[in-house]
N, C-alpha and C positions, 0 to 999 in steps of 0.2 A: 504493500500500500504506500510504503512513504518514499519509493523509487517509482510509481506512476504518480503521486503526487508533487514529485519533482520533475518528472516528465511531463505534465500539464504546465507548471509552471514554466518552465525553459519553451515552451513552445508560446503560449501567449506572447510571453518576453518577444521571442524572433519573431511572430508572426506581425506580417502590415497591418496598420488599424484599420477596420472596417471604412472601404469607401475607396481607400489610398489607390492610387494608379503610377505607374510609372510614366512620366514626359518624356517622350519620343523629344529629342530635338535636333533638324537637320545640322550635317556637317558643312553644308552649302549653301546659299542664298542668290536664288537669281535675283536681281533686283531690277533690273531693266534691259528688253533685246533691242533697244532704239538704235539703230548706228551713232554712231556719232555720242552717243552719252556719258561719256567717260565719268567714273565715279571719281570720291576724293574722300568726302569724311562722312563719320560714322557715330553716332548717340545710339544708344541704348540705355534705356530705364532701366529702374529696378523689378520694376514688376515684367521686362520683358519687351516691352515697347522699342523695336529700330525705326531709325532714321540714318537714311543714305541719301546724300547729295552729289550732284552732278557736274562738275567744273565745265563739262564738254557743252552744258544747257540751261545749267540753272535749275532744273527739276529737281525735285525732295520726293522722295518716294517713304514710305512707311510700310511696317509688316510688323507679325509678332516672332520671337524667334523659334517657336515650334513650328512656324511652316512655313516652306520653303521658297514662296514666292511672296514678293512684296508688293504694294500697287503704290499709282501716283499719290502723293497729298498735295505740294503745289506743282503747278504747271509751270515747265518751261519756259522761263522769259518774262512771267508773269511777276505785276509790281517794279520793271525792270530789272530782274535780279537774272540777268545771262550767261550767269556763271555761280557757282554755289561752292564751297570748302569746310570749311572748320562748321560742327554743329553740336550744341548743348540742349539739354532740355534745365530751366531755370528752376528755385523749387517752388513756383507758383505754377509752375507744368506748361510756361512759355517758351515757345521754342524759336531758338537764338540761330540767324544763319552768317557766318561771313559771306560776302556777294564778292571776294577776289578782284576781279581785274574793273569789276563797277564802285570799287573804293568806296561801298556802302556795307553796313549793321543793318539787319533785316530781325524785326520781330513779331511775332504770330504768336494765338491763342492757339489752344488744342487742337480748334476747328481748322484751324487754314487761316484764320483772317488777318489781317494785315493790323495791326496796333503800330509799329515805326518806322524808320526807316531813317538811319542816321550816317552821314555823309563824311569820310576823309578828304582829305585832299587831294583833286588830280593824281592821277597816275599811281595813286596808292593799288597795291593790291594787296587786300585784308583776307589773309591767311588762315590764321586758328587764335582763339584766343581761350580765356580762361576769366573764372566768377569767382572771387575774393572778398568775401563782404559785402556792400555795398554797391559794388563796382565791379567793371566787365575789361579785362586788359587783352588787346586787341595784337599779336604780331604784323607788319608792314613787311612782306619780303621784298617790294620795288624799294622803298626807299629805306627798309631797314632800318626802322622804329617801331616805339612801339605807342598805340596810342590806347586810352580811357575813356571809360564811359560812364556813368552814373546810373544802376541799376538796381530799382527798387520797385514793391509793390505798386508803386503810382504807375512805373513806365522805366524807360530806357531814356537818359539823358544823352549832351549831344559831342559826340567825340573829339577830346581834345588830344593834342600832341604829348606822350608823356614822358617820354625817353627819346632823344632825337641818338641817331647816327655814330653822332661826332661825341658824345657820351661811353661808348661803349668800344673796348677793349678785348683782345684784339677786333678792329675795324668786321663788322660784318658784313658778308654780302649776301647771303641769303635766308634771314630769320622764319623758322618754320612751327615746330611744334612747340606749346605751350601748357603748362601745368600749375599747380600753386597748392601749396598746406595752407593758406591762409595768410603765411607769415613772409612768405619767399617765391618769390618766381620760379622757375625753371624753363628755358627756351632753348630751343634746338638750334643748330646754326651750321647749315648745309654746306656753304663756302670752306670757312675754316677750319670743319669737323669737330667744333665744341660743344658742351653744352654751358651755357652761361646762368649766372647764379644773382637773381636781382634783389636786394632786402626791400619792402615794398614800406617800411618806414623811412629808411633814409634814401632808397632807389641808388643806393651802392651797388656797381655791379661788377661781378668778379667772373672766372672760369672755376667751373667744379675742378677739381682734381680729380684724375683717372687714373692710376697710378699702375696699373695694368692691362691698359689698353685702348680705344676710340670710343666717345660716346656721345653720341649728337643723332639729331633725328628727326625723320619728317612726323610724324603723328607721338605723340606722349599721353602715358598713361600713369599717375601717379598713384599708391592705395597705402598711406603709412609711411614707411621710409623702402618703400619698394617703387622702382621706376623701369617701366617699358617703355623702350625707342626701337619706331619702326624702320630700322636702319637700311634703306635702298643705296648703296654706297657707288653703282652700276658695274657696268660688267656684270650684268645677268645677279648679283647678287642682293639677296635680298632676306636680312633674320628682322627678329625681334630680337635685342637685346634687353636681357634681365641686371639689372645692377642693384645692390645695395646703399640705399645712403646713410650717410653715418648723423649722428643727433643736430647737428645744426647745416646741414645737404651744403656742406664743402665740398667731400671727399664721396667719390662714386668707387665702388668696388663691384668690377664685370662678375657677374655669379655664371651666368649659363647664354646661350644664341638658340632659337630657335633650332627647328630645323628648313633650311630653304624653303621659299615661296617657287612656285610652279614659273618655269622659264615665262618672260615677257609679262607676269602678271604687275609687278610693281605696287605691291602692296603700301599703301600709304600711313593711313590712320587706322586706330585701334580701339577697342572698348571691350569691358569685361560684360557678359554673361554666364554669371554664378560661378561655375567651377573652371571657367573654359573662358579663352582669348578670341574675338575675332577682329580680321582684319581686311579692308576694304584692297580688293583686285583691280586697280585702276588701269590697267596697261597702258601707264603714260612713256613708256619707254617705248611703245610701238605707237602710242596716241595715232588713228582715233580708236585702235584695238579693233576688236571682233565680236561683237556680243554671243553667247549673252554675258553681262558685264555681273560681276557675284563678289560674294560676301562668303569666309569663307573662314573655320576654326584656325589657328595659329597652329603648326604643326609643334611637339613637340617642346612649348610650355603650358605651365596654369598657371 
């Protein structure tokens, strides 16, 4: 009796609670077969909500990540936004687009609707940015600054200039992915193969130490003192690098690389879903690529 009584017990214990189902979720995401639609960046909620945007159109497409096809949510070109990159969801559940080569902030409700639409300078092309507080900090990879926004329950205020150029050391030429604790920047910087380290009380800005190796990158992923960079270096190469940062993000320590992205894909940016990394297939190294154009697990980390 008291060895099937413990036999009942150890089986409850292991067995699913009444209801439970396992979530199937694809390894792949078609997101759009439009020619010409070249993807670029990529949001994901917590509750599973993607967003994928289009550099090649401007188009924002939406899906959830159990299944494996995604549909439009804005249309191409639409609000003049003809080019699409960096995308957040805010935690009022507003969703934040860079417009890239249209040197405009584009903001939207759940629905689609259009709430602002905040303007850089000429020939800016507004990259990725990141939400600290308050405020929205914006990378420039044309002219390699970086600019601010004021960002709150009322709305999105209107972008100023907040780091110029001629500030930052060594000189950048092409600033890309961006992150934040709150406390610190973190920005990518394609040209000179850094990652650069801004204190956003004083806007001191230093290079992290890598003391083992390159860490710079076009899409960033920050969770703790853990940092993914979607590192396209070319010549067909293309990881995610995992780095550790050390308590005040000096000092980066290379942990692991993926394992390769699929010849010609060009994986850009990145976001977590649960246990698992995914990262956007841009083929901008064949630009305008071949669709259909996808989304697609990181091989090889969590």
């Amino acid at each position: 009796m008291k060895r099937l009584a413990l036999l009942t017990v150890l089986l409850l214990l292991t067995a699913p609670a009444a209801g439970a189902t396992t979530v199937h979720r694809p390894t792949e995401y078609v997101v759009s077969t439009t020619p010409g639609d070249t993807l670029e960046g990529i949001a994901v909620t917590p509750g599973g909500t993607m967003y994928v945007t289009s550099v090649g159109s401007g188009a924002v497409y939406r899906g959830d990540t159990r299944t494996s096809h995604l549909t439009p949510f804005l249309a191409p070109g639409s609000d003049g936004r003809t080019s699409a990159t960096g995308i957040h969801v805010d935690r009022w559940g507003r969703v934040l687009i860079a417009g890239a080569s249209t040197s405009k902030l584009f903001l939207y409700d759940a629905h689609g609707r259009l709430l602002a639409v905040r303007k850089a300078a000429d020939g800016s092309f507004l990259n990725d940015f990141t939400i600290a507080g308050d405020a929205v900090y914006v990378t420039d990879s044309a002219h390699n600054q970086l600019w601010r926004a004021p960002l709150t329950a009322a709305g999105l205020g209107e972008l100023e200039p907040w780091i110029t150029r001629d500030r930052i050391q060594p000189t950048p030429y092409f600033l890309n992915g961006i992150v934040t604790n709150g406390k610190v920047l973190l920005i990518g910087e394609q040209g000179q193969d850094v990652t650069y380290r801004v204190d956003l009380r004083t806007k001191q800005v230093s290079v992290v130490n890598v003391p083992n190796g390159i860490l710079s990158g076009d899409g960033y992923l920050l969770e703790g003192h853990r940092l993914y960079a979607v590192y396209n270096a070319g010549a067909g190469k293309y990881v995610t690098r995992f780095a550790q940062l050390n308590d005040d993000f000096t000092t980066a320590t290379l942990i692991a690389d993926s394992s390769p992205g699929a010849a010609g894909a060009t994986p850009t940016t990145i976001a977590r879903d649960r246990g698992r990394l995914l990262w956007v297939n841009s083929q901008l190294d064949v630009a305008p690529g071949t669709p259909p154009y996808t989304v697609s697990v990181v091989p090889g980390l969590r």
